[in-house]
Backbone as a printed PyTorch tensor [residue, N CA C, xyz], in Angstrom:
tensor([[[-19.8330, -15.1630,  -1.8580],
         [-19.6560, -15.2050,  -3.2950],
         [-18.3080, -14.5810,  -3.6490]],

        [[-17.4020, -15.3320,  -4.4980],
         [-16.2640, -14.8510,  -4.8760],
         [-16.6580, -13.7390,  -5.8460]],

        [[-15.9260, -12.4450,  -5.9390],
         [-15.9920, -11.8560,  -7.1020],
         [-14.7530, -12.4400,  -7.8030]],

        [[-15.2850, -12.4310,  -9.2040],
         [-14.3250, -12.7800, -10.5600],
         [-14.8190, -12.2260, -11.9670]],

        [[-13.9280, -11.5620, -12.6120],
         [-14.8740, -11.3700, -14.0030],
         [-15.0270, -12.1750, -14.4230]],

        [[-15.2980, -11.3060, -15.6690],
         [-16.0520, -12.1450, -17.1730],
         [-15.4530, -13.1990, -17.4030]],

        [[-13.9450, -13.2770, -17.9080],
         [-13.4580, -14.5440, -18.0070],
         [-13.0980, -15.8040, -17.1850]],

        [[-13.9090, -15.4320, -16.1130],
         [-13.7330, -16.4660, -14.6730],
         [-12.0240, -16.5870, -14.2360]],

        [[-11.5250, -15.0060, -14.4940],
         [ -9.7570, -15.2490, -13.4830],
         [-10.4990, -14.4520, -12.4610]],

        [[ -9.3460, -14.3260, -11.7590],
         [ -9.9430, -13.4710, -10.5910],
         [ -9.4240, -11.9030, -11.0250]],

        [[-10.3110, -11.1110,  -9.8450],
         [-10.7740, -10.0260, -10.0260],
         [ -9.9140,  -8.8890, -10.2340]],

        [[ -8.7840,  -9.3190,  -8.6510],
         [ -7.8910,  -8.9290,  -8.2550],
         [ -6.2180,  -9.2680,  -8.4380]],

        [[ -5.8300,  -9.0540,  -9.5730],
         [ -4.6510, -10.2510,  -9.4050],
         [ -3.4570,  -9.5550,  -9.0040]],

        [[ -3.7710,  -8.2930,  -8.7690],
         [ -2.6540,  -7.7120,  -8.7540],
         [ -2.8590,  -6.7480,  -7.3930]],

        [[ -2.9360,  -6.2510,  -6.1670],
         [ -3.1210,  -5.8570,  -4.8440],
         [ -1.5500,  -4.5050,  -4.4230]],

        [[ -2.1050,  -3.5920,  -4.8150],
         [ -0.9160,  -2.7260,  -4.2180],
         [ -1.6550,  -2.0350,  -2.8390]],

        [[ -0.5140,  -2.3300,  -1.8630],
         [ -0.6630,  -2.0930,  -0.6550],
         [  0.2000,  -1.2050,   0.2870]],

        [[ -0.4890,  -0.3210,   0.3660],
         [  0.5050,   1.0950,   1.1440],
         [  0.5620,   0.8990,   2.4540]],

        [[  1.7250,   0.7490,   2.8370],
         [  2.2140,   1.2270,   4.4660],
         [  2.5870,   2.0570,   4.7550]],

        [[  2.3090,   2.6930,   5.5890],
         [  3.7570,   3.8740,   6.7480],
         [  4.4160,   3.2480,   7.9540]],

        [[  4.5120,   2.0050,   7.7180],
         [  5.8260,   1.1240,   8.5800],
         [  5.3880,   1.0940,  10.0110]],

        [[  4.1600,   1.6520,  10.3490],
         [  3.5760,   2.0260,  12.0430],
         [  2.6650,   0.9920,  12.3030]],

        [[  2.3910,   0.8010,  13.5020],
         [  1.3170,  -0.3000,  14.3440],
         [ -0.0380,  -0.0030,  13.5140]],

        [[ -0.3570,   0.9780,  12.9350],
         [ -1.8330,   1.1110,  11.7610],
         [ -1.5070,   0.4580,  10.8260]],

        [[ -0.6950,   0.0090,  10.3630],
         [ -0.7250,  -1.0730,   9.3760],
         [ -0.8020,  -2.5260,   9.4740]],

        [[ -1.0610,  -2.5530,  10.8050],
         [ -1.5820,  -4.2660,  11.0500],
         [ -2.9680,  -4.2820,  10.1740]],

        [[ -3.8790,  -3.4540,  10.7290],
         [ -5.1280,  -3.8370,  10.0550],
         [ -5.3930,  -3.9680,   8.7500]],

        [[ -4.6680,  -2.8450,   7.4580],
         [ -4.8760,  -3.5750,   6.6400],
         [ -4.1090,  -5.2620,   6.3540]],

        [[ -2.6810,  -5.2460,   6.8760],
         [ -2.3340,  -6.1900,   6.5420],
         [ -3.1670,  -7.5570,   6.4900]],

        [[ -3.7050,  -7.5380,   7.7030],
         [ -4.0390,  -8.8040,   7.6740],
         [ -5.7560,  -8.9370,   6.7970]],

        [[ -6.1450,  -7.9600,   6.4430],
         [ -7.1080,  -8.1850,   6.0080],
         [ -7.0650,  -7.9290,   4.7350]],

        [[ -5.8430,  -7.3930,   4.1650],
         [ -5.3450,  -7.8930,   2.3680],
         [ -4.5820,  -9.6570,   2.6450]],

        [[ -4.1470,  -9.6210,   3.5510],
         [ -4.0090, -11.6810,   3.6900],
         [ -5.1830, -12.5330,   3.1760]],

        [[ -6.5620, -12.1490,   3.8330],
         [ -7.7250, -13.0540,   3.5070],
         [ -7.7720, -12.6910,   1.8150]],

        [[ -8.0310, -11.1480,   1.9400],
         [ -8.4130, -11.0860,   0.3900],
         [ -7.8220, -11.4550,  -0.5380]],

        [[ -6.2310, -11.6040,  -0.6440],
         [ -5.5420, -11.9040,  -1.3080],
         [ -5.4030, -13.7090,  -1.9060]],

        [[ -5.7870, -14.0110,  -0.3290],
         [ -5.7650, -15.5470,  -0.3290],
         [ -7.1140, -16.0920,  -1.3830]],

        [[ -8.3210, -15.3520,  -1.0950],
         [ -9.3350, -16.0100,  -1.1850],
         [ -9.1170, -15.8710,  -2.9720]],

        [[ -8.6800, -14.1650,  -3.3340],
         [ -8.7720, -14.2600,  -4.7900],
         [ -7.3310, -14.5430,  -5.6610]],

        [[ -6.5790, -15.5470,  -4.9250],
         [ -5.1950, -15.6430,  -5.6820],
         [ -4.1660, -14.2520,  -6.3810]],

        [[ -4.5090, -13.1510,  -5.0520],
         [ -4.1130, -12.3890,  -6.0650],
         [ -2.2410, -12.5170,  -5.5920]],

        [[ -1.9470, -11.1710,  -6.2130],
         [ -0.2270, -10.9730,  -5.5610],
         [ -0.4350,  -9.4420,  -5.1920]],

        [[  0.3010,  -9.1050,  -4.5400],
         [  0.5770,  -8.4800,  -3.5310],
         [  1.7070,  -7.5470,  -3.5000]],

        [[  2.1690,  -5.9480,  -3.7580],
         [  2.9270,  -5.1740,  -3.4890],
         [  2.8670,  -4.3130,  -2.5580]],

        [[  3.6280,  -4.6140,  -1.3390],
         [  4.0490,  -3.6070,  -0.7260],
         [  4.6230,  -2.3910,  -0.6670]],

        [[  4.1520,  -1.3250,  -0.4750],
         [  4.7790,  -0.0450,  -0.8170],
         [  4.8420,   0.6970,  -0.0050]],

        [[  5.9460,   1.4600,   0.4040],
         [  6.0420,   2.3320,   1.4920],
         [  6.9770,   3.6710,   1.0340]],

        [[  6.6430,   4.8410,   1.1080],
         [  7.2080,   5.9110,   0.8770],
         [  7.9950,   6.4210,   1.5580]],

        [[  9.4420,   6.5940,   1.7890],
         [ 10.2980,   7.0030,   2.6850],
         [  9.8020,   8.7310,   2.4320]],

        [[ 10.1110,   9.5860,   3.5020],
         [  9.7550,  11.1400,   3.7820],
         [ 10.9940,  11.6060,   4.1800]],

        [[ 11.9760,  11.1570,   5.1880],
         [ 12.6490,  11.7560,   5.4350],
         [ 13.2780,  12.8290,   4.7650]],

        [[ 14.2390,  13.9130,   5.2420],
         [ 15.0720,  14.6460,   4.4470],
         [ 16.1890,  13.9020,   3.4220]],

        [[ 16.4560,  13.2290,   3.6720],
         [ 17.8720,  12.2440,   2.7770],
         [ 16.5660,  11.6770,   1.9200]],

        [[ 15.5000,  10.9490,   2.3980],
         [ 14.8650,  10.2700,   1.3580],
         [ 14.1230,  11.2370,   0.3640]],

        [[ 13.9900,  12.4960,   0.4420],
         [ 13.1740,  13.3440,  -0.7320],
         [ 14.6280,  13.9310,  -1.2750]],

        [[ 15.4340,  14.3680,  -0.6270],
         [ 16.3310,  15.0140,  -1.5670],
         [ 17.4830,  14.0000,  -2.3430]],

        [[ 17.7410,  12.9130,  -1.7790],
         [ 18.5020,  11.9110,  -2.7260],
         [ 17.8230,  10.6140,  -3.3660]],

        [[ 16.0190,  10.4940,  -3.1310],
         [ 15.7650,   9.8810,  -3.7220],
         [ 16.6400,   8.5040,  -3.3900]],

        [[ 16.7300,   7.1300,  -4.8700],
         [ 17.1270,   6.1550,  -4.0400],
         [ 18.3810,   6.1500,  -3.9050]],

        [[ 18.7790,   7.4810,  -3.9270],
         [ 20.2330,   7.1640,  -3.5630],
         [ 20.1830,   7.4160,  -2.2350]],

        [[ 19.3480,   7.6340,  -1.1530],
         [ 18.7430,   7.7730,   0.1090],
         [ 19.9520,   6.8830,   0.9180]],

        [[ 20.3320,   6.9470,   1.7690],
         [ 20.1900,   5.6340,   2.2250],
         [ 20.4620,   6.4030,   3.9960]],

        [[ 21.1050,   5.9400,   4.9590],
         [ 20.3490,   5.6630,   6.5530],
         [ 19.2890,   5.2100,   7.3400]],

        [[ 19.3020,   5.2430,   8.3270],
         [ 18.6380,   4.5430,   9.6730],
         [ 17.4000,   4.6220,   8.8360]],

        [[ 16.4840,   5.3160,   8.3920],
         [ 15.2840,   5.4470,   7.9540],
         [ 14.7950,   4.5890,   6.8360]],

        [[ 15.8800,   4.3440,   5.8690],
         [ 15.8330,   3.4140,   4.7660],
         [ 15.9170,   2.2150,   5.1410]],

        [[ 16.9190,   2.2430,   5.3150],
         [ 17.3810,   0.5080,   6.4340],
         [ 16.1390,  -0.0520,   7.0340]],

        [[ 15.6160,   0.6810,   7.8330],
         [ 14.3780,   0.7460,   8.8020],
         [ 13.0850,   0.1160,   7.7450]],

        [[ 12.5690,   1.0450,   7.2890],
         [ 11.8220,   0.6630,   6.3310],
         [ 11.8980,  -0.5430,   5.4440]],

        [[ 13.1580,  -0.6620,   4.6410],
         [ 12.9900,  -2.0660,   3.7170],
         [ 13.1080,  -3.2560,   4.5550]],

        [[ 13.6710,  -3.1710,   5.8450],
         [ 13.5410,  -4.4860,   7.1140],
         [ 12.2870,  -4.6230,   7.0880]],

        [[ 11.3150,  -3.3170,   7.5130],
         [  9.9120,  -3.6210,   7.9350],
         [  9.5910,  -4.1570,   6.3690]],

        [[  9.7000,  -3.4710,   5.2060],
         [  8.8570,  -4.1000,   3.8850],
         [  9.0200,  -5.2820,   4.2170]],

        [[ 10.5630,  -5.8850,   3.9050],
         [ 11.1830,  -7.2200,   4.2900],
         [  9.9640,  -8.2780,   5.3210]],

        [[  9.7830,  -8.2630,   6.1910],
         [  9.3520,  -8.6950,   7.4180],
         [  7.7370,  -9.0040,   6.7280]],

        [[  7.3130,  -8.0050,   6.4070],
         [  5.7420,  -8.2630,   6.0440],
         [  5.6510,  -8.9760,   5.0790]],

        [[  6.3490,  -8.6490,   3.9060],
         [  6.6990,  -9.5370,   3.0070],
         [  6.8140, -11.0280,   3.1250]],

        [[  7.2610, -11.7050,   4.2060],
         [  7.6710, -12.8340,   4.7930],
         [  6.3760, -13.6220,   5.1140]],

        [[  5.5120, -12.6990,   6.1480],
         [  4.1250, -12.6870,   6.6160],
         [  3.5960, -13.4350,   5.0530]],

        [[  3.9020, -12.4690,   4.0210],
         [  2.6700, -13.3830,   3.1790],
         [  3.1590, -14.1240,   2.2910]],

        [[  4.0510, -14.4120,   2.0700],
         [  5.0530, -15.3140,   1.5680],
         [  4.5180, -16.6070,   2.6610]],

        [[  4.7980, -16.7300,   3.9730],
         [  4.6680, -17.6830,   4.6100],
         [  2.9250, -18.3460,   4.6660]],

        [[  2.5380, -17.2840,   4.2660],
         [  0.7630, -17.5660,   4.2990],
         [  0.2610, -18.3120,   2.5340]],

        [[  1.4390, -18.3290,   1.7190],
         [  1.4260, -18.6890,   0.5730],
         [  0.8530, -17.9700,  -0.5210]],

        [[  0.6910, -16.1230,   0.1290],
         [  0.5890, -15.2820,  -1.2100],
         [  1.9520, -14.7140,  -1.9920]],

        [[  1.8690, -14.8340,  -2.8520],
         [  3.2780, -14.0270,  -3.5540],
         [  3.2250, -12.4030,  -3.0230]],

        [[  4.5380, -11.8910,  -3.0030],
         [  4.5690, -10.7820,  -2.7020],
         [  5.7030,  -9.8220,  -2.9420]],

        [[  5.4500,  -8.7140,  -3.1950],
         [  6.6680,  -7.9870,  -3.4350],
         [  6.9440,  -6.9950,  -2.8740]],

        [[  7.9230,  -6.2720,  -2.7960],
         [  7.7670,  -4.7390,  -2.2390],
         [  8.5890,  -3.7280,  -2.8360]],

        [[  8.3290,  -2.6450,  -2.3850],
         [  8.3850,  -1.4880,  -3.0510],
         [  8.7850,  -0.3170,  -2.2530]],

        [[ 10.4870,   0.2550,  -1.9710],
         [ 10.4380,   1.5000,  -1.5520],
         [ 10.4530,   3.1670,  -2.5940]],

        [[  9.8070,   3.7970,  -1.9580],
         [  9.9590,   5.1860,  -3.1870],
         [ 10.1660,   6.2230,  -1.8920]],

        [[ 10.6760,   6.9950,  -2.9170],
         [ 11.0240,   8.3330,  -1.9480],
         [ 10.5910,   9.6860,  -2.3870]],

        [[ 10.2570,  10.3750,  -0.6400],
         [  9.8320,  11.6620,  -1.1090],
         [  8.4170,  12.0880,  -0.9580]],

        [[  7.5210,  12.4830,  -1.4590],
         [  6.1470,  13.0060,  -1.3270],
         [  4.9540,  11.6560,  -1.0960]],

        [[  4.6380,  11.0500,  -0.2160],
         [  3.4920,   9.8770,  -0.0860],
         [  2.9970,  10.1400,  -1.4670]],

        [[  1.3410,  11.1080,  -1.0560],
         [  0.9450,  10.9420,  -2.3260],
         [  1.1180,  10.8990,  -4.1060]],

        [[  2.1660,  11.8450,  -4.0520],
         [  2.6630,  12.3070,  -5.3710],
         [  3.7820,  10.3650,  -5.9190]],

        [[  4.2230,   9.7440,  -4.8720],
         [  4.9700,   8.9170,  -5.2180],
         [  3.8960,   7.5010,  -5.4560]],

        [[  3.0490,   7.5060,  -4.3800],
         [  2.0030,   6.6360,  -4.5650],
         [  0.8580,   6.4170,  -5.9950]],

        [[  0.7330,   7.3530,  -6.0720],
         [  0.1620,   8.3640,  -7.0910],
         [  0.8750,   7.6920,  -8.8410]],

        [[  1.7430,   7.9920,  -8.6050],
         [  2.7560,   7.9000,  -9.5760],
         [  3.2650,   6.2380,  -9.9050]],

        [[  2.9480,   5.5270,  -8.9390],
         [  3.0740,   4.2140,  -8.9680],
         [  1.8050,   3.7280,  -9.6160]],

        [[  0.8480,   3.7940,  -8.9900],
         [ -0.4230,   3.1720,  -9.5020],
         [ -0.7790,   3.3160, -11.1700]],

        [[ -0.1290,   4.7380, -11.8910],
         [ -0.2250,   5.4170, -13.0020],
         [  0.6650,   4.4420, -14.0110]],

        [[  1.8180,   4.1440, -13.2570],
         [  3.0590,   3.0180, -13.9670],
         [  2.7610,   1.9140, -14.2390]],

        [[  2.4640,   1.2740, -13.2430],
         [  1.9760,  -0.2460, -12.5250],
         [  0.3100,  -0.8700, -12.6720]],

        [[ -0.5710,   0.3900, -12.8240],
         [ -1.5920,  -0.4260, -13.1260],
         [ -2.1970,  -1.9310, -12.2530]],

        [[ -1.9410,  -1.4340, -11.0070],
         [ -2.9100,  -2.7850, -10.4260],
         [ -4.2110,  -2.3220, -10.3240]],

        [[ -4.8610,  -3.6780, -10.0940],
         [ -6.0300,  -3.8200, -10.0440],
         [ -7.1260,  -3.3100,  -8.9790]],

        [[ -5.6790,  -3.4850,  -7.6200],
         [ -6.8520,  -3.0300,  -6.2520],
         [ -5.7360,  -1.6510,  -5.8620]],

        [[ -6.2080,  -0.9550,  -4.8950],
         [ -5.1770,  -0.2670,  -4.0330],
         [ -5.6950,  -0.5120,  -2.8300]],

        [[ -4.9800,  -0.8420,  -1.7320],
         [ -5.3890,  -1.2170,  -0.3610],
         [ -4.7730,  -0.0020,   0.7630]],

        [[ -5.4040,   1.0080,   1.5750],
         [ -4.6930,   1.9360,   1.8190],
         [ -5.3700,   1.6120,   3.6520]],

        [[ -4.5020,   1.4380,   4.4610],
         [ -5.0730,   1.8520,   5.9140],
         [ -5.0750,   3.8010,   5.8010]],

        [[ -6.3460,   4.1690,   6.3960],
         [ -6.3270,   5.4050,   7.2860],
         [ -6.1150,   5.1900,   8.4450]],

        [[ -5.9990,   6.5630,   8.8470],
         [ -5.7850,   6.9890,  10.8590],
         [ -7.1030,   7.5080,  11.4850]],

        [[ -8.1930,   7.0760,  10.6040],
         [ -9.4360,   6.9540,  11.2500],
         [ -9.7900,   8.6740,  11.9380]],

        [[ -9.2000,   9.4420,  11.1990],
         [-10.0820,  11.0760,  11.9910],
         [-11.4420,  10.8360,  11.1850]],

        [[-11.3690,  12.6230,  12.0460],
         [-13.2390,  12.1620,  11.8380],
         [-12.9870,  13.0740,  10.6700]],

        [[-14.7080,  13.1720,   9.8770],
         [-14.7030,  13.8660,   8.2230],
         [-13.7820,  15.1460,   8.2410]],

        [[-14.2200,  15.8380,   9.2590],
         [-14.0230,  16.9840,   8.9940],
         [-12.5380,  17.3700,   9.1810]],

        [[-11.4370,  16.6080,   9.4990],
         [ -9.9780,  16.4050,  10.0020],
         [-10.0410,  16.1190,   8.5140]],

        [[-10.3760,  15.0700,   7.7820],
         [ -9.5010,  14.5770,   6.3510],
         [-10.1030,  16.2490,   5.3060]],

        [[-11.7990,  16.7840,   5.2800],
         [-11.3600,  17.7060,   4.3880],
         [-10.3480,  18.2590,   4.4480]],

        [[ -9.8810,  19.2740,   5.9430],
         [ -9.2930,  20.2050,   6.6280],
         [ -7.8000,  19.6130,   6.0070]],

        [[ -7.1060,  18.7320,   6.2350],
         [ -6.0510,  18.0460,   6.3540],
         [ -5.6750,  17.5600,   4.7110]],

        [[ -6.4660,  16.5480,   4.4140],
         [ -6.4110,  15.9680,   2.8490],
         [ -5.3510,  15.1680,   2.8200]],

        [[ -5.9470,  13.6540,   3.7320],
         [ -4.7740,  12.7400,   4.1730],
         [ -4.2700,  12.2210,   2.6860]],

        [[ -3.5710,  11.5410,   2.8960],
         [ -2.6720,  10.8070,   1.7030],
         [ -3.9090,   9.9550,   1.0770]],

        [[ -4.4850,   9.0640,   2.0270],
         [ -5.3670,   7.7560,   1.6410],
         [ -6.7280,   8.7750,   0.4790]],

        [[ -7.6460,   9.9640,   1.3430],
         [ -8.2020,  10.3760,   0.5190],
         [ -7.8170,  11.0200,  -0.9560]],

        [[ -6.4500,  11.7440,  -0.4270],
         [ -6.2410,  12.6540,  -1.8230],
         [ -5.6970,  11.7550,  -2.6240]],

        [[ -5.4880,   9.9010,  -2.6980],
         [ -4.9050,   9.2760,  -3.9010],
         [ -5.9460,   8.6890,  -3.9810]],

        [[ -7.1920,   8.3490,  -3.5810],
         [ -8.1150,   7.9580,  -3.8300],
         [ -8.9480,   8.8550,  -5.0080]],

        [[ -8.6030,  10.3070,  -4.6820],
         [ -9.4660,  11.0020,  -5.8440],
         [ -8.8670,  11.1370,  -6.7550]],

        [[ -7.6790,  10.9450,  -6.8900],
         [ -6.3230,  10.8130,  -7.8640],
         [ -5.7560,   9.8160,  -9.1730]],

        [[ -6.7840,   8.8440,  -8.6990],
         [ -6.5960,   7.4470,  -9.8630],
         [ -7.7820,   6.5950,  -9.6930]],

        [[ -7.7370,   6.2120, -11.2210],
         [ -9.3840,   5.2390, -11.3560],
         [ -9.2730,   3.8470, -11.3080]],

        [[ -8.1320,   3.3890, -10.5360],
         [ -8.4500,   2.0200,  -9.6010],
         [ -9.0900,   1.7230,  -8.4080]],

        [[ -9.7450,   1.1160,  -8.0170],
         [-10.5710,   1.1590,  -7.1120],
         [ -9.1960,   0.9060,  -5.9740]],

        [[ -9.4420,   1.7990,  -4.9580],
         [ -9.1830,   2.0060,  -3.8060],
         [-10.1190,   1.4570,  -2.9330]],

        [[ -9.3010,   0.2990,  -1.8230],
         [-10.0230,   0.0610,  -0.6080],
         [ -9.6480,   0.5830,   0.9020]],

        [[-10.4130,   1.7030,   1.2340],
         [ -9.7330,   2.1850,   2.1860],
         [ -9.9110,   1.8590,   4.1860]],

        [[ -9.3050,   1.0460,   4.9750],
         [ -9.5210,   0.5660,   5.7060],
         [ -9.1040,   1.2870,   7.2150]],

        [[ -9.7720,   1.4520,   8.1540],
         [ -9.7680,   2.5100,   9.1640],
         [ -8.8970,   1.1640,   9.9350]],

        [[ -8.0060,   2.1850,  10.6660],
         [ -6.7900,   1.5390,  11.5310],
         [ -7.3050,   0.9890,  12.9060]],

        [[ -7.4310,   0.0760,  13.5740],
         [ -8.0210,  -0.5700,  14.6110],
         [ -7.5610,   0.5120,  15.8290]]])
Protein backbone atom coordinates (compact mmCIF):
# COMPACT_ATOMS: atom_id res chain seq x y z
CA UNK A 1 0.00 0.00 0.00
CA UNK A 2 1.32 3.36 -1.04
CA UNK A 3 1.17 5.90 1.71
CA UNK A 4 -0.35 9.32 0.43
CA UNK A 5 -2.43 11.89 2.21
CA UNK A 6 -5.57 13.37 2.28
CA UNK A 7 -5.32 15.04 -0.94
CA UNK A 8 -4.04 11.91 -2.81
CA UNK A 9 -0.20 13.75 -3.54
CA UNK A 10 2.24 11.88 -2.10
CA UNK A 11 3.37 11.75 1.31
CA UNK A 12 6.83 12.45 0.89
CA UNK A 13 7.70 15.00 -1.62
CA UNK A 14 10.39 16.34 -0.26
CA UNK A 15 13.35 13.54 1.29
CA UNK A 16 16.38 15.16 3.09
CA UNK A 17 19.12 12.79 3.26
CA UNK A 18 22.26 12.90 5.46
CA UNK A 19 25.61 11.49 4.57
CA UNK A 20 29.11 11.34 6.09
CA UNK A 21 30.63 10.60 2.58
CA UNK A 22 31.76 6.82 4.09
CA UNK A 23 30.91 3.15 2.81
CA UNK A 24 27.69 3.48 5.65
CA UNK A 25 26.03 5.45 3.40
CA UNK A 26 25.36 2.92 0.78
CA UNK A 27 22.54 1.58 2.79
CA UNK A 28 20.57 4.36 3.19
CA UNK A 29 21.19 5.39 -0.26
CA UNK A 30 19.83 2.88 -1.95
CA UNK A 31 16.96 2.38 0.08
CA UNK A 32 15.84 6.28 -0.14
CA UNK A 33 16.15 5.22 -4.22
CA UNK A 34 13.08 2.75 -3.82
CA UNK A 35 11.33 5.13 -1.51
CA UNK A 36 11.79 7.98 -3.35
CA UNK A 37 10.91 6.26 -6.60
CA UNK A 38 7.84 4.59 -5.39
CA UNK A 39 6.51 8.06 -3.78
CA UNK A 40 7.75 10.61 -6.51
CA UNK A 41 9.43 12.33 -4.03
CA UNK A 42 12.84 14.67 -4.50
CA UNK A 43 15.64 14.23 -2.78
CA UNK A 44 18.45 16.41 -0.84
CA UNK A 45 21.59 15.40 -0.15
CA UNK A 46 23.35 16.74 2.73
CA UNK A 47 26.58 16.34 4.13
CA UNK A 48 28.30 18.36 6.88
CA UNK A 49 31.92 19.16 6.37
CA UNK A 50 33.84 18.97 10.22
CA UNK A 51 37.05 19.65 9.38
CA UNK A 52 39.08 22.56 10.99
CA UNK A 53 38.91 24.99 7.75
CA UNK A 54 35.27 23.74 7.41
CA UNK A 55 33.95 24.98 11.07
CA UNK A 56 36.11 27.95 11.25
CA UNK A 57 35.60 29.43 7.62
CA UNK A 58 32.39 28.02 7.07
CA UNK A 59 31.67 28.23 3.16
CA UNK A 60 34.40 30.02 2.68
CA UNK A 61 36.05 26.48 3.58
CA UNK A 62 37.58 25.29 0.86
CA UNK A 63 40.53 22.14 0.47
CA UNK A 64 41.03 18.48 -0.03
CA UNK A 65 38.04 17.91 2.38
CA UNK A 66 35.55 20.17 0.57
CA UNK A 67 36.56 19.20 -2.84
CA UNK A 68 36.23 15.62 -1.51
CA UNK A 69 32.91 15.88 -0.27
CA UNK A 70 30.94 17.93 -3.02
CA UNK A 71 32.61 15.15 -5.70
CA UNK A 72 31.09 12.50 -3.41
CA UNK A 73 27.57 14.78 -3.05
CA UNK A 74 28.18 15.18 -6.90
CA UNK A 75 28.47 11.36 -7.67
CA UNK A 76 25.37 10.26 -5.60
CA UNK A 77 23.53 12.84 -6.92
CA UNK A 78 24.09 11.33 -10.44
CA UNK A 79 23.02 7.81 -8.90
CA UNK A 80 19.55 9.33 -8.62
CA UNK A 81 19.33 11.56 -11.26
CA UNK A 82 20.18 8.48 -13.46
CA UNK A 83 17.46 6.34 -11.63
CA UNK A 84 15.03 9.28 -12.63
CA UNK A 85 14.60 10.90 -9.06
CA UNK A 86 15.30 14.61 -8.93
CA UNK A 87 17.93 15.53 -6.65
CA UNK A 88 19.88 18.03 -5.00
CA UNK A 89 22.61 18.56 -2.66
CA UNK A 90 23.71 20.31 0.05
CA UNK A 91 27.16 21.15 1.71
CA UNK A 92 27.16 22.94 5.35
CA UNK A 93 29.86 23.40 7.61
CA UNK A 94 30.88 22.81 11.05
CA UNK A 95 28.83 21.02 13.88
CA UNK A 96 26.73 17.72 12.13
CA UNK A 97 23.99 18.08 14.38
CA UNK A 98 23.64 21.74 15.09
CA UNK A 99 23.97 22.26 11.03
CA UNK A 100 21.60 19.41 10.23
CA UNK A 101 19.39 20.57 12.79
CA UNK A 102 19.29 23.93 11.44
CA UNK A 103 18.50 22.81 7.94
CA UNK A 104 15.47 20.82 8.58
CA UNK A 105 14.15 24.09 10.78
CA UNK A 106 14.77 26.28 7.28
CA UNK A 107 13.77 23.77 4.71
CA UNK A 108 10.97 21.98 6.15
CA UNK A 109 10.99 18.59 4.40
CA UNK A 110 8.80 16.13 4.80
CA UNK A 111 11.04 12.96 5.57
CA UNK A 112 14.64 12.97 7.13
CA UNK A 113 16.54 9.86 6.08
CA UNK A 114 19.62 9.38 8.43
CA UNK A 115 22.01 6.05 8.19
CA UNK A 116 23.43 5.07 11.82
CA UNK A 117 26.72 3.09 12.72
CA UNK A 118 24.57 0.54 14.25
CA UNK A 119 26.19 0.54 18.16
CA UNK A 120 24.43 -1.04 20.53
CA UNK A 121 21.75 1.18 22.98
CA UNK A 122 23.87 1.74 25.42
CA UNK A 123 26.96 3.35 23.05
CA UNK A 124 24.20 5.96 21.50
CA UNK A 125 22.87 7.02 25.27
CA UNK A 126 26.64 7.19 26.43
CA UNK A 127 27.77 8.89 23.10
CA UNK A 128 24.45 10.82 21.68
CA UNK A 129 25.18 10.08 17.96
CA UNK A 130 24.21 12.79 15.51
CA UNK A 131 21.25 10.46 13.96
CA UNK A 132 19.65 10.16 17.63
CA UNK A 133 20.26 13.67 19.00
CA UNK A 134 18.50 15.26 15.56
CA UNK A 135 15.95 12.92 15.77
CA UNK A 136 14.89 14.31 19.25
CA UNK A 137 15.56 17.73 17.87
CA UNK A 138 12.80 18.28 15.13
CA UNK A 139 9.16 17.16 14.49
CA UNK A 140 9.71 15.67 11.06
CA UNK A 141 9.62 12.29 11.01
CA UNK A 142 13.02 10.86 10.90
CA UNK A 143 13.83 7.48 9.27
CA UNK A 144 16.65 6.06 10.82
CA UNK A 145 18.48 3.16 9.00
CA UNK A 146 21.31 0.86 10.57
CA UNK A 147 24.45 0.70 8.22
CA UNK A 148 24.86 -2.87 6.62
Amino acid sequence: MMARSKKGTHMYKTILVTLDCTATDRAIIEHIKELAKAMQSRVVLLHVATGALAKYHGKNAAGAEVEESQAYLDRVRAEFVAGGIPADVELAYGEPVKEIVNWIRQKKPDLVAMGTHGHHFVADLVLGTTAITVQHSVSVPVLLLRAR
